[in-house]
N, C-alpha and C positions, 0 to 999 in steps of 0.2 A: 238514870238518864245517860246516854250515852253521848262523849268528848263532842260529835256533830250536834246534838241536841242541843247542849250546853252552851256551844259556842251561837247558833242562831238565838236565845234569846227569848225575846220577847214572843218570837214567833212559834218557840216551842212549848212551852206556857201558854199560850193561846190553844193550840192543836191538841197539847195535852191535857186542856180541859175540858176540850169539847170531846175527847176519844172516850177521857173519864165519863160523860155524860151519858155515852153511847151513840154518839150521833158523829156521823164522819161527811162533812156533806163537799166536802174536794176528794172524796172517793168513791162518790156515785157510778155504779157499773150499773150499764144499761144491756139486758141477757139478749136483747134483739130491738134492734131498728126495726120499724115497718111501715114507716111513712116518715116526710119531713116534720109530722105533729104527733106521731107515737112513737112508743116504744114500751118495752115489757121491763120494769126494773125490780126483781127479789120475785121475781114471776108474778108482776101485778101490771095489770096495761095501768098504762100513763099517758098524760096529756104534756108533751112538753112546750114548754112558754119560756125553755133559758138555752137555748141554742146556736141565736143569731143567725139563723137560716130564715134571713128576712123575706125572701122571695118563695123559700121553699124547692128552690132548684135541687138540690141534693138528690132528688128522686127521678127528675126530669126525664123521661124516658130518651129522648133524643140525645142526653149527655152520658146516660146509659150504658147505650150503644155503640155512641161513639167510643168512650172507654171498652169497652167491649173490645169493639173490632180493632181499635190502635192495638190490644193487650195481645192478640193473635197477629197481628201484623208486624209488633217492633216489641214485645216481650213485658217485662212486669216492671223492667229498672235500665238506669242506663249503664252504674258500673263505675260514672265517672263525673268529674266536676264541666262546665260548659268549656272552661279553656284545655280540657281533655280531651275526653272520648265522649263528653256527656251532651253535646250540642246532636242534636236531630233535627231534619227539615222541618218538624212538625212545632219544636219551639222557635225555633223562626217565624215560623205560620203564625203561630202565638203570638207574637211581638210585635207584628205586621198587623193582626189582627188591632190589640190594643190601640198601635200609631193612629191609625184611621179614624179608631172610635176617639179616639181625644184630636184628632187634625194635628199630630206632630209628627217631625221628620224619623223619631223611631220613640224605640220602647227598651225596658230591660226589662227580665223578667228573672227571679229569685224563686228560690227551692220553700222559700215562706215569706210573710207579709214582716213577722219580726228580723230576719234576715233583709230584708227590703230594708227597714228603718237602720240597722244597722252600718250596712251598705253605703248609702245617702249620704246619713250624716257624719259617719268615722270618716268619707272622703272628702264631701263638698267644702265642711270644716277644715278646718288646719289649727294647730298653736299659734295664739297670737289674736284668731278673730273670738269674736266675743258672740256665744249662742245665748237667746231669748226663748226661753219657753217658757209656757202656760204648768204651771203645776202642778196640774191636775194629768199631764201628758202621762203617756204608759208609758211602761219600764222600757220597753224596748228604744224609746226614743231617749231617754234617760240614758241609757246603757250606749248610743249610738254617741250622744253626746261626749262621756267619757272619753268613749276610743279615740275619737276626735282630738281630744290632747286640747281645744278649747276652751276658752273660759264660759261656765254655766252661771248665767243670771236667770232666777225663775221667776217667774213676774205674776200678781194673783190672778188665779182662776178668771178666764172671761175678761178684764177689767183691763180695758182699753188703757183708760188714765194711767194705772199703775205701771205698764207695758211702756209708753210716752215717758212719764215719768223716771223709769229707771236706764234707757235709753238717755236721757238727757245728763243722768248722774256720771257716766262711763268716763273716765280718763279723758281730756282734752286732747294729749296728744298721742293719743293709742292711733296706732297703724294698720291695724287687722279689720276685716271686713264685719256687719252686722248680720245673721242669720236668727231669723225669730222661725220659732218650730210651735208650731199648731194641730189641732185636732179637730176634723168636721162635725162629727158627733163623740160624744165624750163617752165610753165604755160604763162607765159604772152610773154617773147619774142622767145620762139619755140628753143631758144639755146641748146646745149649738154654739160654735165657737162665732161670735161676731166680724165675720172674715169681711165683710167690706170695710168696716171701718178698722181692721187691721192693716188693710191694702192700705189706706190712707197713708198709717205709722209707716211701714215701708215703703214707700213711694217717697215721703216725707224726709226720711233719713238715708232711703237708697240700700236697704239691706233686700237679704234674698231671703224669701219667704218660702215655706215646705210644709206643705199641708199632710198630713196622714186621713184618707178618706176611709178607714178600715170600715166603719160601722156607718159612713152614709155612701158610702158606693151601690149603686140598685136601687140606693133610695128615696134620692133627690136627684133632680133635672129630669128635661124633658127626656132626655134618653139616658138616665140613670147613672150620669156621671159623679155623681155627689153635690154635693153642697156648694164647692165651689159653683159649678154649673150652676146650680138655685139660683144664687147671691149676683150670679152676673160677673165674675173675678174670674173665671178659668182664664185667662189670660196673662190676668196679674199673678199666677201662683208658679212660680218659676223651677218649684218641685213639687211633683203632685206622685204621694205613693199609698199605695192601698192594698190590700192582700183579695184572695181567691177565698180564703175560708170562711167568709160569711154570707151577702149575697149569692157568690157566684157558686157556694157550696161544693169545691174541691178544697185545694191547698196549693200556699203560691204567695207571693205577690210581685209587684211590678214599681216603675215608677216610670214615669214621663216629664219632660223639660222641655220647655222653649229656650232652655241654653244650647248653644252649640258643644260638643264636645262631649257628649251623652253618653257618648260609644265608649270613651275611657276607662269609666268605670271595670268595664269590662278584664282592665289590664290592673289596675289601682285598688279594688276591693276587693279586699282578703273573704269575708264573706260570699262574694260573686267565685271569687276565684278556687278557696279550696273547699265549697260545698257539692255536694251531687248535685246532678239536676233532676228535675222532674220527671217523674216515668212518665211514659206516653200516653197510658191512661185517663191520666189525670189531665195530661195536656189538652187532648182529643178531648174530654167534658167540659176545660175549661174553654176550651170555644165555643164549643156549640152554647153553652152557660151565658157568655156574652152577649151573642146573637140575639139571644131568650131576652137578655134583660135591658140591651138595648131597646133592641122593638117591645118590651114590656110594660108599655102604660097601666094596660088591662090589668099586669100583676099589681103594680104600683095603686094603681086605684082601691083594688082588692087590699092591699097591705094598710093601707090612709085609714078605708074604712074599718077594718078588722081592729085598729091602732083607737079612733074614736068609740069604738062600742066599747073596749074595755076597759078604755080612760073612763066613758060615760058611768061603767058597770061599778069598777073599784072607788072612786071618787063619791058616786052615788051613795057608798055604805060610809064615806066618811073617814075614808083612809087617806094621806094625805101623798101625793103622786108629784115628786121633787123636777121634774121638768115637764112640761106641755108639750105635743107637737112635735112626738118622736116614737120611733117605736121599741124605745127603750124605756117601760115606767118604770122606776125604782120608788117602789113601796116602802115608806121608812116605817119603821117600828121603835115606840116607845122605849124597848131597853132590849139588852141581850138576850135575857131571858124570854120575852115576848118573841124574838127573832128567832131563836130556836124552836120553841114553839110552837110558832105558827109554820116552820118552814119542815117540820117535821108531820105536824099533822096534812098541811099540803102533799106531801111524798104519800101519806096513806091513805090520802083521798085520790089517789093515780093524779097528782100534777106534781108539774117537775118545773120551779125555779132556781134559778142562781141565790143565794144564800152570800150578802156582802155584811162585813165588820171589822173595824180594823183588825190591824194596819192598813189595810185594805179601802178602809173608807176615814177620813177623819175620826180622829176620835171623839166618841159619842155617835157616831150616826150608823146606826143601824138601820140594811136593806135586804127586803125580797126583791131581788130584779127580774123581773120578765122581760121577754124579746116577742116581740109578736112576728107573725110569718102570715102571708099573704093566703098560705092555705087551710089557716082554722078556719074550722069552720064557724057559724054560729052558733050551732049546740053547745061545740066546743067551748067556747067563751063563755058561753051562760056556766059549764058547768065550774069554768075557771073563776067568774063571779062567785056560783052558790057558795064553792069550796073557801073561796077566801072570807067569804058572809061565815060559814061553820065554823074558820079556825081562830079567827078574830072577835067571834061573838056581835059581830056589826048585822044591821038590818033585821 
């Protein structure tokens, strides 16, 4: 084993059991894209369900195009960071674009969604104020925390009370601000963070609140704002950041605020400040993407339903499906062994899920995660059922 192997741990013990096994499933190479629900992987078509191309835009012919024509118009890259050479009328368009669709006086917009959480919270924070996060948050919020130089209280998963509760324990006469960091939908087990009655907790104690919308952007509100929008709080959410790589199917992300002061960032984050910006490309698809998923009820209806028939379908054989009412099922499995398993003979029946276990997930719980997209179709799904009825021996 080699000095880097040794020094990760747990996690190279992990990897290097599963290599032993013969099964490498975080080094899935896909030989060819050919829809936002196939792809050819070890030259066998596939059905993929672990994507998060919840809308299916990735294909969109009209964001297509646009990448297209921006690519012949302003080139493949920009060369440079936004406070450089890297700023083009077109990410401005961008940010203009977002302001409107959330009704705030602007936007920023980031080379990725992890860069976004980074961004956020290394600046909004400071040493001194005290951050509240949900535990279950992604690393990148974790990691944003850090830079922050703040102090990190994590409070359990979901659990209001606990959140209240350790809010109330904080130093009496601590002088720093309160910042509670949440999550719309939770990545791994498809859950909803209870964001009005988090608004309550902040409203309550007067902290500032920052949602990361990454996995319900496109796919809650009436114009696809996230979850906040659902709940009735975009208002109350005083940071609201989400990335381009899921619904909107490019790469990117952004944040928006009903703080005055927004534009600073711009000078203040080291990640705004010394990353490239976004090719044009991707800029030019990430609009038209919007457009699509604002006005996209029809997609959204399509997603709901596609989300209910395979809850109906996996559940039906008696698998147990760890959150309701998202389109993220995470299928837990019995034990490791069952997990590999079943996530291997998946692969050979052409369907392609996410494969979770610790570290990764608590330990002990083992998941198949699927992501559904608004453009399986129904065949599709059936043969997404049969397959999991084959590999589980269910039905």
């Amino acid at each position: 084993m080699s000095s880097l192997a040794a020094r990760m741990g747990d996690l190279a013990r992990e990897r290097g059991h599963l290599a032993a096994a013969g099964i490498n499933p975080f080094g899935v190479c896909m030989d060819e894209v050919t829809t936002a629900t196939e792809a050819v992987i070890g030259g066998r078509p596939t059905i993929l369900v672990g994507t998060n191309n919840y809308l299916g835009l990735s294909f969109a012919p009209r964001a297509i195009e646009a990448a297209v024509e921006a690519t012949r118009r302003s080139g493949t890259g920009t060369t440079g960071s936004r406070v450089a050479n890297g700023t083009y009328a077109i990410h401005q368009r961008l940010e203009r674009r977002i302001a409107d669709l959330y009704e705030r006086p602007e936007a920023l917009v980031f080379s990725t969604g992890y860069m976004a959480n980074l961004a956020v919270l290394s600046t909004v924070a400071k040493p001194g104020d005290t951050i509240l996060l949900d535990a279950d948050s992604h690393s990148c919020i974790y990691d944003g925390c850090r830079l922050s130089g703040a102090t990190m209280v994590r409070f359990r998963h979901n659990d209001v009370e606990d959140l209240e509760k350790r809010i109330r324990r904080l130093p009496k006469d601590r002088t720093g601000d309160l910042v509670i960091v949440v999550e719309g939908i939770y990545s791994m087990l498809g859950d909803r963070a209870p964001l009005a009655e988090i608004v309550e907790v902040k409203k309550r104690h007067g902290a500032t609140l920052i949602v990361d919308e990454a996995h319900s952007l496109g796919v809650f509100g009436a114009k696809g704002r996230g979850l906040s929008e659902e709940a009735g709080v975009l208002d109350e959410v005083d940071f609201l950041v989400a990335t381009f790589s899921k619904s909107v199917g490019t790469i990117g992300g952004f944040c928006v605020s009903n703080e005055a002061g927004l534009d600073l960032l711009r000078y203040t984050s080291r990640p705004y400040v010394f990353t490239a910006s976004l090719p044009p490309p991707v800029v030019a698809a990430a609009i038209e993407s919007i457009d699509m998923m604002e006005k996209g009820t029809h997609l959204r209806a399509r997603l709901w339903g596609n989300v209910e028939h395979l809850h109906r379908g996996l559940t039906g054989l008696g698998l147990e499906i760890l959150a309701a009412e998202s389109p993220i099922l995470a299928v837990r499995m019995p034990s490791e062994q069952a997990l590999l398993a079943c996530w291997m003979g998946l692969l050979e029946q052409g369907i392609y899920v996410n494969l979770a276990l610790p570290p990764a997930t608590p330990q002990g719980v083992y998941l198949l995660r699927c992501s559904v997209c608004a453009e399986h179709t129904r065949e599709q799904l059936e043969r997404v059922i049969h397959a999991f009825s084959e590999v589980t021996g269910r039905g």
